[in-house]
C-alpha positions in Angstrom: 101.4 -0.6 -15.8 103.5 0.9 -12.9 107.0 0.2 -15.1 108.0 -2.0 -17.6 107.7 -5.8 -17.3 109.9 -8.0 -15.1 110.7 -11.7 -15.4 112.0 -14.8 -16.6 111.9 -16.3 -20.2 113.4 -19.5 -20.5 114.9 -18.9 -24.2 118.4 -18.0 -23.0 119.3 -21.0 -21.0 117.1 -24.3 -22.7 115.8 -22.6 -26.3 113.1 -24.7 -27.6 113.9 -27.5 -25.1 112.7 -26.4 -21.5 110.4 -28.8 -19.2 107.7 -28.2 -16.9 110.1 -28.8 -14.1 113.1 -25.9 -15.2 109.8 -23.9 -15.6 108.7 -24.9 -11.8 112.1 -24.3 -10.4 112.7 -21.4 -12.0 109.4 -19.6 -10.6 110.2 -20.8 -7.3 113.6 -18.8 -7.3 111.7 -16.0 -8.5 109.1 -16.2 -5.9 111.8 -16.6 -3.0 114.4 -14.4 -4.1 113.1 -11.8 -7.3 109.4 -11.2 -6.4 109.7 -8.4 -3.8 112.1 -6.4 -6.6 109.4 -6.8 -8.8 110.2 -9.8 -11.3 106.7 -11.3 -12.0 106.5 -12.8 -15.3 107.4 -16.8 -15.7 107.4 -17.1 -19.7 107.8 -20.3 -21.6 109.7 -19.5 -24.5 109.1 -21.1 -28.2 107.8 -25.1 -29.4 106.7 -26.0 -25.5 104.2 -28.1 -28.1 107.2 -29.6 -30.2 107.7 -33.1 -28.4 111.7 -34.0 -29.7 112.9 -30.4 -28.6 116.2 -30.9 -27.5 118.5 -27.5 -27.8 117.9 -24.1 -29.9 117.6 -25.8 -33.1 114.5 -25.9 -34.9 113.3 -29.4 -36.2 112.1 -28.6 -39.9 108.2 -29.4 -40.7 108.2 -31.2 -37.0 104.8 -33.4 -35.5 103.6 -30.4 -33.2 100.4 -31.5 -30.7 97.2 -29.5 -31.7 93.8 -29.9 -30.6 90.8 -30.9 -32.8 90.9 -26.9 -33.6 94.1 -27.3 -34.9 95.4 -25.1 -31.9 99.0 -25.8 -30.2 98.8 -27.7 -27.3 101.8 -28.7 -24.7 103.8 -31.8 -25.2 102.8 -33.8 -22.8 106.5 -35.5 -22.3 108.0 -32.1 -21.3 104.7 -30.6 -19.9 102.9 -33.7 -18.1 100.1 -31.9 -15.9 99.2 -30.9 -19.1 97.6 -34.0 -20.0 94.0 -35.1 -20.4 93.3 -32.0 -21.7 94.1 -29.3 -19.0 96.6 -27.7 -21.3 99.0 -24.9 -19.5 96.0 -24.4 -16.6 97.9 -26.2 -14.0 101.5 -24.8 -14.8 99.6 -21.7 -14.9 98.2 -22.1 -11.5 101.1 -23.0 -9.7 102.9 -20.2 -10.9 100.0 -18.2 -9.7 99.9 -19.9 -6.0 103.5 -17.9 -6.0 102.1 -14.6 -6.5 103.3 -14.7 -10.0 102.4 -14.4 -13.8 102.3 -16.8 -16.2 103.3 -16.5 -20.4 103.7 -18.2 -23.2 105.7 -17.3 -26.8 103.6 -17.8 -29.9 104.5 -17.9 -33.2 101.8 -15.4 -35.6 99.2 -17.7 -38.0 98.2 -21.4 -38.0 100.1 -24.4 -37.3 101.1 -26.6 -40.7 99.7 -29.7 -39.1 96.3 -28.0 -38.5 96.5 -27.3 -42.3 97.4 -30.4 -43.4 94.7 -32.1 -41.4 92.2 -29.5 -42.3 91.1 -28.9 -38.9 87.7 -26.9 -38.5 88.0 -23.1 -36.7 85.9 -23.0 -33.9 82.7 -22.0 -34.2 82.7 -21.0 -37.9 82.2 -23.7 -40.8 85.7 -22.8 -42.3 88.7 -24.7 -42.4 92.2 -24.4 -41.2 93.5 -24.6 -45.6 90.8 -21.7 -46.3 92.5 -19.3 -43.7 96.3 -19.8 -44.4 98.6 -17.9 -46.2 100.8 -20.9 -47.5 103.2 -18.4 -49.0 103.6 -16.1 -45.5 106.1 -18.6 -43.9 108.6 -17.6 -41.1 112.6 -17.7 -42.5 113.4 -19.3 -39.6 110.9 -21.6 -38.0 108.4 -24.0 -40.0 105.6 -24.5 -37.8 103.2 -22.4 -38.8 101.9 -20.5 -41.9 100.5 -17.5 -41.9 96.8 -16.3 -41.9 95.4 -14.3 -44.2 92.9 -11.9 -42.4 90.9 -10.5 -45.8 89.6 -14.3 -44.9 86.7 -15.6 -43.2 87.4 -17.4 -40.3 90.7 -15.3 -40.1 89.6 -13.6 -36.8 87.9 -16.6 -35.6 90.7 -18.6 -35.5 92.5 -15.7 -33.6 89.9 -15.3 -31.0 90.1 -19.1 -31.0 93.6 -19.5 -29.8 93.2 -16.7 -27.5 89.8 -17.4 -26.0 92.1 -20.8 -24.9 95.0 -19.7 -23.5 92.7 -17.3 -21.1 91.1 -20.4 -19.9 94.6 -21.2 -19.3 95.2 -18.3 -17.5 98.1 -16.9 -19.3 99.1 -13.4 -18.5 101.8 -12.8 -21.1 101.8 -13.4 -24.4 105.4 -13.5 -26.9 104.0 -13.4 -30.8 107.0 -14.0 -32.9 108.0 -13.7 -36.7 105.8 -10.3 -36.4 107.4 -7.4 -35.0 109.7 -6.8 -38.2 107.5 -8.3 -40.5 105.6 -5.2 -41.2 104.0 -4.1 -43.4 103.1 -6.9 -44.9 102.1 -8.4 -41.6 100.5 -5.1 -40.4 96.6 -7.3 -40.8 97.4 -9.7 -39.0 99.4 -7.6 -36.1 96.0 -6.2 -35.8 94.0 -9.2 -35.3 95.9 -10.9 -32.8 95.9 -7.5 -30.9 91.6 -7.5 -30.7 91.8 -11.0 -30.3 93.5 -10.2 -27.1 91.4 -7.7 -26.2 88.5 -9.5 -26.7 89.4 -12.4 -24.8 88.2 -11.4 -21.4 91.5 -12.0 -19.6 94.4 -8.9 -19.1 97.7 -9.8 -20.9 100.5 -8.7 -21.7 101.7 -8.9 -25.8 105.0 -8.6 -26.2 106.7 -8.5 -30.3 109.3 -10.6 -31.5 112.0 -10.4 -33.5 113.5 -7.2 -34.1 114.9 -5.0 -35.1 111.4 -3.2 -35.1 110.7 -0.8 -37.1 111.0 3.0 -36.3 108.4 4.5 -39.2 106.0 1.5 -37.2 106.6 3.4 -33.6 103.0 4.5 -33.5 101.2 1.2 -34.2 103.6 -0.5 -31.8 102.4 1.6 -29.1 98.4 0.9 -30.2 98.6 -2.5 -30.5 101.2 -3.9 -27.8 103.2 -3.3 -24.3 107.0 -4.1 -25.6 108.5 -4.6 -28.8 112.0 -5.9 -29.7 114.3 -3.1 -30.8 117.2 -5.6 -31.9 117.5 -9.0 -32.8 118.5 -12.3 -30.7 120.3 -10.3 -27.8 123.7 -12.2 -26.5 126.4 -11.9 -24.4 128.9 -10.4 -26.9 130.4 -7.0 -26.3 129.7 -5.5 -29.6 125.6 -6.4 -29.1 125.9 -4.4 -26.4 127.7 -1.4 -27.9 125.7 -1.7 -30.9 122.8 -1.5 -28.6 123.6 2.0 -27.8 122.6 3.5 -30.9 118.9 1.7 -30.9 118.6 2.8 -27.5 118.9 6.5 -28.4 116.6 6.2 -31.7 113.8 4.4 -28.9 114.1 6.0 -26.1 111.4 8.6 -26.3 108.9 6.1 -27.4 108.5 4.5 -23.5 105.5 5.1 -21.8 102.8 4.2 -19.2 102.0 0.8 -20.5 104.4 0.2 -23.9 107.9 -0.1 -23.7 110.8 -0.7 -27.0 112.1 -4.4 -25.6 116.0 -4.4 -25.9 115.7 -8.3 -25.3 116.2 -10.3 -22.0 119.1 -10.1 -20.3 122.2 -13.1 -20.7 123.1 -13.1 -17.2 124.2 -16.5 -15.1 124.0 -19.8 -16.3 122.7 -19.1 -19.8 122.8 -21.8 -23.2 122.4 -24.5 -20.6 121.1 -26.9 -23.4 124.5 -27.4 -24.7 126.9 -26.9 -21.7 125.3 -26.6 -18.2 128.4 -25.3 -16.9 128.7 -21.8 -19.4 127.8 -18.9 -17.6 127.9 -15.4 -19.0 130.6 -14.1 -21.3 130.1 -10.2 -19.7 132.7 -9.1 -17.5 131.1 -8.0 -14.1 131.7 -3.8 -15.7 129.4 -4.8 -19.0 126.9 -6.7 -16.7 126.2 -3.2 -15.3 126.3 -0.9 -18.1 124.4 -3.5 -19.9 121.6 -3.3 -16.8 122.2 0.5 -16.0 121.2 1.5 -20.1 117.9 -1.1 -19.7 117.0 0.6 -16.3 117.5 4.4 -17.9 115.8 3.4 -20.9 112.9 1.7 -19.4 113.3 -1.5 -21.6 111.5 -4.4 -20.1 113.8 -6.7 -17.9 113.2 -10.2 -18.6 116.4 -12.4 -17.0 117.6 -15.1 -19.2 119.6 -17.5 -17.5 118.4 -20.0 -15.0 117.9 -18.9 -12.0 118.6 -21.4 -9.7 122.4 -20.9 -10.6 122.2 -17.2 -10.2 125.5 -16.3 -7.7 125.3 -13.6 -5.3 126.6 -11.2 -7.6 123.9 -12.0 -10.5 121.2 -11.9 -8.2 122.3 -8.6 -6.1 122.7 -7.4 -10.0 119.0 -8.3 -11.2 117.5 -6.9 -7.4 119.8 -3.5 -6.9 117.8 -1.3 -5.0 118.8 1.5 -7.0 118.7 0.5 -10.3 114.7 -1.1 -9.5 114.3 2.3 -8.8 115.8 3.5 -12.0 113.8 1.1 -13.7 110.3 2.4 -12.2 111.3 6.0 -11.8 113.1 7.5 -14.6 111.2 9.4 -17.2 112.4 11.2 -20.6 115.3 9.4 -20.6 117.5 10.4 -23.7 121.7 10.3 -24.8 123.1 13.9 -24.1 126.0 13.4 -25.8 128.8 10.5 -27.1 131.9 11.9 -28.1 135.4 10.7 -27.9 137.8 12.1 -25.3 141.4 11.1 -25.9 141.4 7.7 -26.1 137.8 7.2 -24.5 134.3 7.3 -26.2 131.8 8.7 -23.7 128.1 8.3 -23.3 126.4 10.5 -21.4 122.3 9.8 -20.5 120.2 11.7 -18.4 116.3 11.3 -17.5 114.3 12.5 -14.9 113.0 10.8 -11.3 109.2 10.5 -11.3 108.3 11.8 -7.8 107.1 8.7 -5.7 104.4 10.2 -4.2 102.0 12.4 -6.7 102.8 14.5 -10.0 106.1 16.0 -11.1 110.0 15.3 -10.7 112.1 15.4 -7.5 115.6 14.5 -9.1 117.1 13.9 -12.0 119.3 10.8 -13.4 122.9 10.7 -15.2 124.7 7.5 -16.5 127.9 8.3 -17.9 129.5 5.4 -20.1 133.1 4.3 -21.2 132.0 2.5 -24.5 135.9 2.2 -26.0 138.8 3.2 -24.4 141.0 2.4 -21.0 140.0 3.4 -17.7 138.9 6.9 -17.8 139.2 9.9 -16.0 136.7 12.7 -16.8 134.5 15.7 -14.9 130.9 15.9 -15.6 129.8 19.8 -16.8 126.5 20.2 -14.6 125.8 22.3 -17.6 125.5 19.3 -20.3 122.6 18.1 -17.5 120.7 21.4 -17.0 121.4 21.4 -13.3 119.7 23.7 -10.9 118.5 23.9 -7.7 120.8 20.7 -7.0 121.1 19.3 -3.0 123.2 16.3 -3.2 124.5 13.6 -5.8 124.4 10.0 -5.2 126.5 7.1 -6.4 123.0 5.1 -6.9 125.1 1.6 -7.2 127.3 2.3 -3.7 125.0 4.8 -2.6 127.9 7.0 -1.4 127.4 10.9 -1.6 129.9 12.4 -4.8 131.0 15.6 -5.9 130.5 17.1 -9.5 133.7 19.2 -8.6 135.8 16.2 -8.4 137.0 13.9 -11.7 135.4 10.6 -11.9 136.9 7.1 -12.9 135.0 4.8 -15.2 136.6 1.0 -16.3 136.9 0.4 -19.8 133.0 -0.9 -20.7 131.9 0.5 -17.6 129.5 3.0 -15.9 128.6 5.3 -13.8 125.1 5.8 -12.6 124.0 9.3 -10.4 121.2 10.5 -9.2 120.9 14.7 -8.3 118.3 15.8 -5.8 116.3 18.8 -6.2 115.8 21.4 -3.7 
C-alpha cells in the first residue's frame, strides 16, 4: 500500500440513510475531480440492508433483508440494481468503470433475523442459533449478535459472508462494534481477518469504533490496514484538540500497509440527513490543521461530506498538492514538543520525506500548531528539528520560500506546515 487509504464514506452526510444514487453521484465527483489526488475508495457506511433508514438513528430490533444464509443483503428501495439477487455487484461495477474502489461497513457477528429464523450456514449442517453469542450485543446498534468462534460453523459463517461480498467485488471492508471491544472480542477479530484472507479477493479492513486500544497496537497491525484511534469524529473544536494527544500516543504505529484511523474528515456539506443546507462548523484555520495533523500522521483520509457540494476551497483543501504529498511521503512522524508560550500552546511535529525515487530521506517535515491562544508570533529553533545540511524551507500550503531566521505568525487554531531540503 503506497500510503494510507483515500475516499469517501457516506456516514458523515446521510448516516444510516444513504441511496444508491448519493452513492453514484458521489463516486462521479470523486472520479472527475478527487481521483488524480488519489481518493479511491467509495464506502457505504452502516444498515444499507435496513429498508426504513431515514437519518443517524438506529431503528431498535429492525426487519433487515438477509439471504436464505441469513447474510445482509441491500434494501432494494434504497439500492434497486441490487434486486433479483445481484446484491452490491452492479454498484460495485459502476464504481469500478470509474477507476475506483468499492466498500461496505459491517457490523461483527450474525444478524438477529438470521437467528430468529434459524437460517442454515453455508455449507455446514449448523445453524444460525448454534453460532451466536446472544449475550455479545453491540451498546449501540441491535442488528446483529455476536458469534462465538469456540463454535462450529463459527468460521463458516465468516468465510460465508465474505466469500459473498468478493463476488460482489468489494474492495473495502468497515467491521464495527470491534475495534474497542477487545479482548473479549479478540476470537472473533481473528476470524473475520482469515476470513478475508481466504476469500480470494484483496480488501481493505478497516476497525470501528474507537478509541482502540494501545496495549492491542500489535494485533491491530496483524490483522488489519486502519483502526480508529477516537470515537465518532465531528466538527467540534475540542475533538480536534483532543485529537492531538491520540495522535502522538499512535503515531509511531503507521506503516507500509496499517495505519491508526483518526476518523473521516467533516468537511462541506456534512449531516445532510437532517439539514441539507449545514456545512462544516471548522473555521477555514481548523480545516487545515485538522488536514495538516492527518497528513503528518499518516491517518487514512476518508472525506465525509458530500461531495457534490464541495466549494472551491473544500475541494482545493482535500486535493493540496502539498499536503497529498505529505500524506504519501512523510515517515516517523512524531510531536517534538507542546508547551505554552505566553498566552499560546504550541505544537511542534516533525517527520521525515520518503525520497520519491528509491531508499532513504531527502527532506524533512515541520508543522507548527497554535492549539489555544491568539494569533501568534514565535521563531522555530532549527535545533528542536535536528537540522543539518539544510538548502531551502518551503511554505508547503503557499509554496513560497521562508526563513528560519525570521518570526513566524500562526492564527489562533491554526498551522504552519514546512518542508527543509537536504543538501
Amino acid at each position: 500500500m503506497k500510503y494510507a487509504p483515500r475516499g469517501w464514506n457516506s456516514w458523515d452526510c446521510y448516516g444510516a440513510a444513504v441511496t444508491e444514487k448519493e452513492v453514484r453521484s458521489n463516486a462521479q465527483y470523486m472520479a472527475a475531480h478527487m481521483k488524480n489526488a488519489g481518493y479511491e475508495y467509495v464506502v457505504v457506511d452502516i444498515q444499507w440492508y435496513e429498508p426504513g433508514s431515514q437519518n443517524n438513528e438506529y431503528h431498535p430490533f429492525a426487519d433487515v433483508c438477509i439471504d436464505e444464509f441469513g447474510r445482509l443483503i441491500p434494501a432494494e428501495n434504497r439500492f434497486p440494481s441490487s434486486a433479483g439477487g445481484k446484491g452490491f455487484l452492479p454498484l460495485a461495477e459502476f464504481v469500478h468503470s470509474l477507476g475506483l474502489k468499492f466498500g461496505i461497513h459491517i457490523m461483527r457477528g450474525i444478524p438477529r433475523r438470521a437467528v430468529a429464523e434459524n437460517c442454515p450456514v453455508k455449507g455446514t449442517k449448523v445453524t444460525a442459533r448454534e453460532i451466536a453469542e446472544t449475550a455479545s450485543i453491540c451498546l449501540w446498534n441491535t442488528d446483529n449478535y455476536g458469534i462465538d468462534p469456540q463454535k462450529s460453523g463459527a468460521k463458516e459463517y465468516y468465510d460465508s459472508i465474505f466469500e459473498l461480498y468478493a463476488a460482489w467485488g468489494v474492495d473495502f471492508i468497515k467491521c464495527d462494534d470491534i475495534c474497542r471491544e477487545l479482548p473479549e472480542r479478540e476470537e472473533e477479530l481473528i476470524l473475520i481477518h482469515e476470513a478475508l484472507q481466504g476469500c480470494g479477493r484483496k480488501m481493505i479492513l478497516s476497525l470501528s469504533p474507537g478509541p482502540a486500544l494501545i496495549e492491542k497496537a500489535q494485533l491491530y497491525m496483524d490483522v488489519s490496514n486502519m483502526w480508529r484511534i477516537t470515537d465518532d469524529f465531528w466538527d467540534d473544536w475540542n475533538l480536534l484538540y483532543g485529537m492531538f494527544e491520540r495522535a502522538e500516543k499512535w503515531s509511531i504505529y503507521a506503516g507500509n500497509g496499517h495505519f491508526p484511523d483518526a476518523d473521516m474528515l467533516p468537511l462541506g456539506a456534512i449531516r445532510q440527513v437532517y439539514e441539507p443546507t449545514y456545512r462544516t462548523a471548522f473555521t477555514k484555520k481548523e480545516q487545515i490543521t485538522m488536514m495538516v495533523l492527518w497528513c503528518m500522521m499518516r491517518s487514512p483520509l476518508m472525506m465525509g461530506g458530500e461531495l457534490t457540494k464541495n466549494d472551491p476551497f473544500t475541494l482545493g483543501l482535500l486535493t493540496h498538492s502539498g499536503l497529498m504529498a505529505l500524506h504519501e511521503r512523510s515517515r516517523h512522524a512524531h510531536q517534538v514538543y507542546r508547551k505554552h508560550m505566553g498566552e499560546n500552546e504550541i505544537i511542534l511535529w516533525t517527520s521525515m520525506r520518503a525520497a520519491e525515487a528509491g531508499a532513504g530521506y531527502d527532506g524533512q517535515y515541520a508543522a507548527v500548531f497554535n492549539a489555544a491562544g491568539p494569533k501568534a508570533s514565535i521563531t522555530l529553533d532549527p535545533s528542536d528539528l535536528e537540522l543539518e545540511g539544510v538548502r531551502d524551507c518551503i511554505d508547503v500550503m503557499t509554496d513560497e520560500q521562508v526563513s528560519l531566521t525570521k518570526p513566524i505568525s500562526i492564527e489562533e487554531h491554526g498551522s504552519r506546515l514546512f518542508c527543509f531540503t537536504w543538501k
